[in-house]
N, C-alpha and C positions, 0 to 999 in steps of 0.2 A: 727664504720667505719672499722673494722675487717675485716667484712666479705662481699667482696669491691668484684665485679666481673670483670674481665677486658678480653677484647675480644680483638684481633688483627684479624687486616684486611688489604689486599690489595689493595683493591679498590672498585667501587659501579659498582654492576650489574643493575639496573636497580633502578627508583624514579617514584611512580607514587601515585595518588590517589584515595582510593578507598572507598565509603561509608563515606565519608567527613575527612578519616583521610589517614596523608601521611604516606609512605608505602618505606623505603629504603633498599633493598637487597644487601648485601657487600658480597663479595666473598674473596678468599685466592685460593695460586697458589698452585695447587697440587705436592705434593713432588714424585708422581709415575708416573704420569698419565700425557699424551705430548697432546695438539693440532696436527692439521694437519702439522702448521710450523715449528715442533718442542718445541716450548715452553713449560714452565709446564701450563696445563690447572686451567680454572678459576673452581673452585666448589665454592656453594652455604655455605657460612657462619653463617651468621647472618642477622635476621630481624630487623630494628627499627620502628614502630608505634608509629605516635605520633598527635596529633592534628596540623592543620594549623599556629594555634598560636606558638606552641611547636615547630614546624619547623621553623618559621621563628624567632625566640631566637636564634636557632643555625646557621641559615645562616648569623645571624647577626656577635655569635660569630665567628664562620669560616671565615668572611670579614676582621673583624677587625683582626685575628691571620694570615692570608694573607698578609694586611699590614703591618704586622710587619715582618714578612719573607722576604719582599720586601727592605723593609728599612734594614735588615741585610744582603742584597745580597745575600741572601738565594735560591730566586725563582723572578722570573722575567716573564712581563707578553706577551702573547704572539699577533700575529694582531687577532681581535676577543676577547680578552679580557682574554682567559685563560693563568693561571697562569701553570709555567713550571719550576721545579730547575735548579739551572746554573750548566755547565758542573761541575764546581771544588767544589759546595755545598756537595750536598747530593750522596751517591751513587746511579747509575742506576739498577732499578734492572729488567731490561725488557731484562734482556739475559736468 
């Protein structure tokens, strides 16, 4: 377990599937580089490939670590069903 790779990421650019396997592109906000609004721009990170089955293990996981965020008042859900951190949890970082 030494030689463990760990990647950070912002958030997902795009989920789709391609040739029977799902296909998840994450992105990271660029430390130089602004959108039009200001922002720091989203660049292309990391790919995960994985089979359908493979994905749904981790949406499973993901649900269940949801609920538990929920029940710690961590993140609360919003109308439509997505989940959102409460003001006083997590920091914002969409400045």
């Amino acid at each position: 377990m030494a030689d463990q790779n760990q990647v950070f990421v912002d958030g997902v650019f795009n989920v789709g599937i391609q040739d029977g396997a799902v296909r998840i592109d994450f992105f990271t906000h660029s430390p130089t580089q602004r959108d039009a609004e200001g922002k720091p721009a989203r660049q292309f990170a990391q790919r995960l490939i994985t089979s359908p089955q493979g994905f749904l293990q981790v949406y499973s996981s993901l649900d269940r670590l949801v609920t538990q965020l929920e029940e710690r008042g961590l993140v609360q859900r919003r109308e439509g069903g997505t989940p959102e951190t409460t003001s006083e949890s997590l920091p914002n970082t969409d400045d």
